[in-house]
N, C-alpha and C positions, 0 to 999 in steps of 0.2 A: 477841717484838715483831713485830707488822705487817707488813710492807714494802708498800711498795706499790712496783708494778711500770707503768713510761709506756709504752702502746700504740706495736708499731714504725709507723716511718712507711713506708707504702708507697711503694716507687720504682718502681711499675709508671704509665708512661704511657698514661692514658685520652684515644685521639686522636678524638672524634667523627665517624662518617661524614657529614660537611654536606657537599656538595658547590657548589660557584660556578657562576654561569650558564654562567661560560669553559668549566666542562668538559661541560655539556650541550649549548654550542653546538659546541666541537669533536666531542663524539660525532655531532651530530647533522648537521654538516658530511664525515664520514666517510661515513654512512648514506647519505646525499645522492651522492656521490661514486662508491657501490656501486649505486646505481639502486634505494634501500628507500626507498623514499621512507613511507611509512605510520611504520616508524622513526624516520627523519628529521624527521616532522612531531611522532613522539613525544617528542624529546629537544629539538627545540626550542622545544616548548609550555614543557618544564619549565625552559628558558634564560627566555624572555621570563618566565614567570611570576616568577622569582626576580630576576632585572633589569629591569623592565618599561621604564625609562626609554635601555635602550640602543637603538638604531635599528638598528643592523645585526643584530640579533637579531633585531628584527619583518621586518625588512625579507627578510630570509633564508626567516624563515615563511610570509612571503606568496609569494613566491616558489614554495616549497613545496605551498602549498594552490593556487594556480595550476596545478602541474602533477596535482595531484588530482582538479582539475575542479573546488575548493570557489573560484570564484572571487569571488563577494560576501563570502565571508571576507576572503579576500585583498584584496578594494577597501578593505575595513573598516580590516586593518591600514596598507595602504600610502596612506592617505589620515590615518588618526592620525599617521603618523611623520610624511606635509608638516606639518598644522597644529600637533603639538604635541613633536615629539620632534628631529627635523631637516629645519628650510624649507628646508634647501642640499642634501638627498640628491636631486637632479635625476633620479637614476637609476630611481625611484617613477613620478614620471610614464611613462616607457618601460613600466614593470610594468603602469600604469591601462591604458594603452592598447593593450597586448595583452590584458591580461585582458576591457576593456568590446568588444573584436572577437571576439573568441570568444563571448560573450554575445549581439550581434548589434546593441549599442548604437553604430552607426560612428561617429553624432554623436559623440557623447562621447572616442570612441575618438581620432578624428581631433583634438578638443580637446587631449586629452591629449601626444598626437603632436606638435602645433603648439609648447605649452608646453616638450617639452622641447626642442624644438629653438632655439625663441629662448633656452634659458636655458644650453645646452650646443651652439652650432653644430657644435664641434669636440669633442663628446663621446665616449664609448668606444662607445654606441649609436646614434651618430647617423645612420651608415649604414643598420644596424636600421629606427630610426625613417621615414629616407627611403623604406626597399622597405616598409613595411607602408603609409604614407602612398599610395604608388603604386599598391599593393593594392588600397587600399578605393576611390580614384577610379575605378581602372577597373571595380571589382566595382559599383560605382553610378554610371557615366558615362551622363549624361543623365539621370539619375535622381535621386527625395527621398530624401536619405539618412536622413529619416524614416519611411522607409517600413518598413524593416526595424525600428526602434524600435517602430512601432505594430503590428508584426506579433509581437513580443516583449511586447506589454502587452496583445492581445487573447490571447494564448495563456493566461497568466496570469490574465485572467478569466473564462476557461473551464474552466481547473483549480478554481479559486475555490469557480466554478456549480457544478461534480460534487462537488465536496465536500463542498458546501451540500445535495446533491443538490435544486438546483434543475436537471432536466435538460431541460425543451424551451428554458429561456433559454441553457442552455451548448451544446443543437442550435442556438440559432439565429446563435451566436456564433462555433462552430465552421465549419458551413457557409459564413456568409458569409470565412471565411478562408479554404476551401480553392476555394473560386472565385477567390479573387486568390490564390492562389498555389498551384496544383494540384501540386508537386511537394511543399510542406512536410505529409511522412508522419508529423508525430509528432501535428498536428490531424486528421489522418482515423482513426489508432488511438483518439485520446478519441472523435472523434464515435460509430464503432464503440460505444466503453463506452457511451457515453449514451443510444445508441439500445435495448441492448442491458438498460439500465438500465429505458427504461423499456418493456420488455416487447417491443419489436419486434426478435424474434431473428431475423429473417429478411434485415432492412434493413441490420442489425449484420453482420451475416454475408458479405453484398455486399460493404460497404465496404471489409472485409478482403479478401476476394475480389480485387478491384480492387488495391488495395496491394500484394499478393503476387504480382500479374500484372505490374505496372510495378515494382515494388522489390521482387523475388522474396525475398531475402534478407533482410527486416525485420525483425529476432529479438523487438521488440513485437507486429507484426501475428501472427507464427507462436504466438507464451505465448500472447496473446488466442484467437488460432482453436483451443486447446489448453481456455483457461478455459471459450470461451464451450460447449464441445462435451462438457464435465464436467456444467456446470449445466444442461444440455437433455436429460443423460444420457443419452449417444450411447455409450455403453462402447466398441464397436467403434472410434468416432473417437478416443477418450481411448488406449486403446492405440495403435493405431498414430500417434495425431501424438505422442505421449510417447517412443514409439521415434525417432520422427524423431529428437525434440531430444536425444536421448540421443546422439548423435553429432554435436552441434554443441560446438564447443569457443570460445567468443568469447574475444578478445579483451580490450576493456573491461570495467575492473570493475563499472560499472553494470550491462554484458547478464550476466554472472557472476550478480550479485544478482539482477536478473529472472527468469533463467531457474531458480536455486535456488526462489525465493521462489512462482514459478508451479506449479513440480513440487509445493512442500509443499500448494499453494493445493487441488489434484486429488488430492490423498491419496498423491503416489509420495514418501513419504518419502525411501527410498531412494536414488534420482537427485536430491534435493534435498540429503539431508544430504551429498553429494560436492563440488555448490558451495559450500555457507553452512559446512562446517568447512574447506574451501581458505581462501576467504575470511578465514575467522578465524582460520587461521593465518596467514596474513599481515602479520594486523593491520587489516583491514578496517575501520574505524568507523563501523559502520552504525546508522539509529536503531531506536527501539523494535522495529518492525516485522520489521526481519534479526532481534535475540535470539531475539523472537519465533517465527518458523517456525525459525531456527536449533537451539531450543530444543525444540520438536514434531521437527522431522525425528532430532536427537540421542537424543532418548526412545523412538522408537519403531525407534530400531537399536540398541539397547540401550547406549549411552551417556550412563548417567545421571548420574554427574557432570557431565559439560558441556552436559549439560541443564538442572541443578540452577544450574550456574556461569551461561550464557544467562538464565535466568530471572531473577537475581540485577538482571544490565542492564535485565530489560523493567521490575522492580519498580521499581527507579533512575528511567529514564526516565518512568515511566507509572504511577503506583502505582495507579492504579482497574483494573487487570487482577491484583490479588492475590485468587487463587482461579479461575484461568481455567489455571491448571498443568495441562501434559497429564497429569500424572498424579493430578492432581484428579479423582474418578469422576464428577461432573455435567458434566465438559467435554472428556471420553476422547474419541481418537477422532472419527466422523461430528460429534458435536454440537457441537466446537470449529469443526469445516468450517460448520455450518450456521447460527452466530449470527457469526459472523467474515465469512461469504460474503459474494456481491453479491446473491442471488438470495433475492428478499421473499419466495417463499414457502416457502423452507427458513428465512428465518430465522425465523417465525413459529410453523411447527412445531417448532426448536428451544427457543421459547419455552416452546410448550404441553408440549414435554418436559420441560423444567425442573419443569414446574409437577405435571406425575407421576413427577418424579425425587425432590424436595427436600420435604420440611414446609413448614410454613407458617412457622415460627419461621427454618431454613436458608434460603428463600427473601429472610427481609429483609435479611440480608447481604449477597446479589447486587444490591439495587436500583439501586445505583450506575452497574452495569452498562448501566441505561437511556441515562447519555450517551453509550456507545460506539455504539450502536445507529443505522442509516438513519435519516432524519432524516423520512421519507416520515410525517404526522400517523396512516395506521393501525398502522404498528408500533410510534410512541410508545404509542397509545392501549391495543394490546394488549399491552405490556408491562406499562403499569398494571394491565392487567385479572387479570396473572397475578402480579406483585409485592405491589399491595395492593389486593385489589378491595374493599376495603370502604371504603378511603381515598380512592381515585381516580374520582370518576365518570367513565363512558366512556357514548360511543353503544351503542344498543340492537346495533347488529350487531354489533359485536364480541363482547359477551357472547353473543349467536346463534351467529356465528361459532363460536366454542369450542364452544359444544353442539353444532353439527353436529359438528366432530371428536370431541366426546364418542361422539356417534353409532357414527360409523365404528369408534370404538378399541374399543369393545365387541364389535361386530360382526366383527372381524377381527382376522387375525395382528398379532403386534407385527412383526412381519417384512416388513409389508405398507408399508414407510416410502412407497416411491412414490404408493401410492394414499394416503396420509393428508398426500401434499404436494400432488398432484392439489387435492384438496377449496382448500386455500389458492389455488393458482392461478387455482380458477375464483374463488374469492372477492375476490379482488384486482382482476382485470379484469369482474367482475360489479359492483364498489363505482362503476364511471363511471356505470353509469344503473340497478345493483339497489341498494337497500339494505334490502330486507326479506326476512331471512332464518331466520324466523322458525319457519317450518314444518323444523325441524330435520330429523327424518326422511325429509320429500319430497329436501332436497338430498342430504341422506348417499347416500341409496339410490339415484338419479339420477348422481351423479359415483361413485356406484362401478360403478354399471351402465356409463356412456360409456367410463369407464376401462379395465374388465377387458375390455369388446368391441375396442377399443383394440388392448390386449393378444393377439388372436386367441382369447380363453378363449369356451367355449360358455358361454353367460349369456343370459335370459332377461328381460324386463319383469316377467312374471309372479313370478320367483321373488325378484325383490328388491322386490317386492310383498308375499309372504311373508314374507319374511327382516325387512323393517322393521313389517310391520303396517299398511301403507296401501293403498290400493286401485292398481290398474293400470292406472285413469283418471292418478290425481296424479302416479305414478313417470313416464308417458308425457307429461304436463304440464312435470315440470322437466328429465326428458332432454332438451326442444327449446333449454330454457334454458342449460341446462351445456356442450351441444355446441357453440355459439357463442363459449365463453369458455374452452373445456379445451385445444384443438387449433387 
C-alpha cells in the first residue's frame, strides 16, 4: 500500500533585510556626528528616498549638502519641505539664508533671514540669524546688495559662453567683470581659458601672471599655468611646475579634484591617480568627468579593476563615451589627451589619427563622438570629413586640409607628432584670411621647413624642394605664409 508521506513544515524564520528610513536616518545621523559627511549624505539619501514625506529627513540632507558646498541641492530640498512637507519647520529659512550667503545672493539671503525672524523672534537661531543679518549689512553698507547677485549671474554667463565656446563674447563678459571687481580671481582664470582658447597664449599667460603675483597661492591659476605650458609643449615648464604641485596638499575637496583632474589632463597619471582614488575613497561624488580621468589615471598604474569599476560610472553618466576606455587601443594614451584636450590643433590631428587607426566600417561607431567635440564649425566640419565623407559635405579646405597632413605623414616619421600638429596650427590661424589650401605640397613642405628651422635642425629651402617635388620659388612663396601663423 502507498503511503503517502505530508512535507515537514519548516520552522526556520525567513526575516527580510528591508531596512526603515529610521535606520538610515540614524546611520546617517551618526556619520554626520564623526565629521563623514559624504557617508552621511549616503545614508540619508537612502532615508529620504524610502520616507520622502518626512521633513526632518530632508531637512537633515540639506543641511548636509550645505556643508558639501552642493548648495542649490540643498535650496531645492529645504524649500520643498516649506511648500509641501512642513510650512512650520521655521528653521529652513535659517538653512536658505545661509546657504543663498555663501552663494553671494545677499538679497535673497537677507530675505530669508528677515522671514525667520518674524516667524521665530525667540527662536533657537535667532541669535544666528541676527550676526549673519549684521554681517551682510556691513559687508554692503552703502552699497546695492545687488551688486554681488549681478556679479553671480554674469559669472555664469560666461561659464555659459566657454562652454558654447562662444569665446570673445565670454572675453567680453569676463573683462567687463574683473574691472568692477579686480579682486574676484575666479573671472580672471576663465578669461585666462578664453583667451587661451582662442589662440592668444601669450595674453592667457599674463593674466595668470598677474593672479599669482596678487593671489600668489591660486591653486586654479597654478593647474592652468600647468595646462596652458603642456599644450604649448614647454616640457621643461610641465616638469618642473608639476613638481611644484606635487607638494601642494589642499584642503578643499574641489582643489583635490582640480589638481588630480589637471595632473591626469598633462599625462602625469601618477600624481593624479593619488588625488582621484583619495577622493574615491572617501566617497567623493563626482560627475562624469572625475570617473573619468579617475579611470585613465587607475589604468595606467596598473589598477585595472577600479578602472574597469570608474568606467562603469562614466558609462552610467555619459553613455556616448562607450568606447573612449583607456584601454580601448584607438583612444590609448596621447590620443585620449588629444581629442579630450582644449587645444584645436591636437584635437584635429587626433581626428585624422583616428582616421588611420580604425576602417571605415570601426569608424561609424565613433560618430557619436562628434557631440563631444569643440563646438568651433572647423572641427565639426572635419569630423565629418573623417566619420563619413561621403555623407557629409564639407568645405573645400578641410578636405585640403587633410591632404596636406596626407602630405606630411608620408613624408615623415610617425614620431614626428609635433610637426604633424604644427601643419594644424598654421591651418587654424591661416582659416581668419587663408582658405585656399589647395596646393597641398607647397604647404606640407613650407611648415615643415619653418618647423624643423624652429627646431635648430640644419634644413634647407632647397631640400624640401626636393623632398616634395616643387620648385624653391613656391616652398620660399609659402614659408612667408606659414611663419606668420606657426610662431
Amino acid at each position: 500500500m502507498n503511503k503517502r508521506f505530508k512535507p515537514k513544515r519548516s520552522t526556520t524564520k525567513i526575516i527580510p533585510f528591508i531596512q526603515s528610513g529610521d535606520y538610515y536616518f540614524t546611520k546617517g545621523l551618526n556619520a554626520y556626528r564623526r565629521r563623514d559627511l559624504y557617508k552621511a549624505k549616503k545614508y540619508l539619501e537612502r532615508a529620504v528616498h524610502l520616507d520622502a514625506h518626512e521633513a526632518m529627513f530632508a531637512c537633515q540632507l540639506a543641511v548636509v549638502l550645505a556643508e558639501l558646498g552642493e548648495y542649490q541641492a540643498s535650496n531645492e530640498l529645504l524649500l520643498k519641505i516649506i511648500a509641501e512637507l512642513d510650512p512650520d519647520m521655521n528653521e529652513c529659512f535659517y538653512f536658505l539664508a545661509n546657504n543663498y550667503a555663501h552663494l553671494g545672493l545677499f538679497r535673497e539671503a537677507m530675505n530669508y533671514a528677515q522671514t525667520y525672524l518674524e516667524r521665530e523672534p525667540d527662536g533657537d537661531f535667532a541669535e544666528d540669524v541676527e550676526d549673519l543679518m549684521d554681517l551682510l549689512s556691513i559687508e554692503h553698507e552703502g552699497g546695492d546688495m545687488g551688486d554681488q547677485e549681478d556679479l553671480i549671474t554674469k559669472q555664469e554667463k560666461a561659464r555659459t559662453l566657454l562652454e558654447k565656446g562662444e569665446f570673445m563674447a565670454a572675453i567680453d563678459v569676463l573683462e567687463a567683470i574683473v574691472a568692477e571687481y579686480p579682486e574676484f580671481w575666479s573671472a580672471y582664470n576663465n578669461l585666462a581659458l578664453a583667451y587661451f582658447y582662442m589662440g592668444n597664449a601669450e595674453r592667457a599667460q599674463q593674466i595668470l601672471h598677474d593672479v599669482l603675483e596678487k593671489n600668489p597661492g591660486n591653486l586654479h591659476a597654478l593647474c592652468n599655468r600647468l595646462v596652458f605650458s603642456h599644450y604649448l609643449h614647454e616640457e621643461e615648464n610641465v616638469q618642473r611646475l608639476a613638481e611644484q604641485l606635487a607638494c601642494v596638499h589642499p584642503f578643499l575637496m574641489e582643489h583635490r579634484y582640480k589638481l588630480g583632474a589637471t595632473f591626469a589632463l598633462v599625462g602625469r597619471f601618477d600624481l593624479a591617480f593619488k588625488w582621484l582614488r583619495h577622493l574615491y575613497k572617501i566617497g567623493f561624488d563626482g560627475d562624469y568627468s572625475f570617473y573619468y580621468w579617475l579611470s585613465y589615471s587607475a589604468y595606467y598604474n596598473g589598477h585595472e579593476q577600479l578602472a574597469k569599476t570608474a568606467w562603469e560610472k562614466v558609462i552610467e553618466q555619459s553613455p556616448e563615451k562607450r568606447g573612449q576606455e583607456p584601454w580601448a587601443v584607438p583612444f590609448a594614451g596621447k590620443m585620449a589627451q588629444w581629442l579630450t584636450g582644449a587645444d584645436m590643433a591636437e584635437v584635429l590631428y587626433g581626428l585624422y589619427m583616428m582616421s588611420k587607426s580604425l576602417t571605415d566600417d570601426e569608424l561609424v561607431a565613433y560618430r557619436d563622438l562628434k557631440k563631444e567635440l569643440p563646438a568651433q564649425s572647423f572641427v565639426r566640419e572635419f569630423a565629418d570629413y573623417v566619420f563619413s565623407p561621403s555623407l557629409e559635405p564639407v568645405p573645400l579646405y578641410i578636405a585640403d586640409s587633410y591632404s596636406v597632413m596626407d602630405e606630411l605623414w608620408q613624408k615623415n616619421l610617425l614620431a614626428d607628432e609635433q610637426l604633424h600638429i604644427a601643419w594644424f596650427r598654421v591651418f587654424i590661424h591661416a582659416l581668419e584670411t587663408e582658405q585656399d589650401f589647395s596646393n597641398h605640397r607647397a604647404w606640407a613642405a613650407a611648415t615643415e621647413y619653418v618647423w624643423r628651422q624652429k627646431q635648430g635642425e640644419p634644413i634647407t629651402q632647397k631640400m624640401m624642394s626636393e623632398k616634395y617635388s616643387i620648385s624653391s620659388s613656391t616652398v620660399q612663396k609659402y614659408v612667408k605664409k606659414v611663419r606668420q601663423w606657426l610662431f
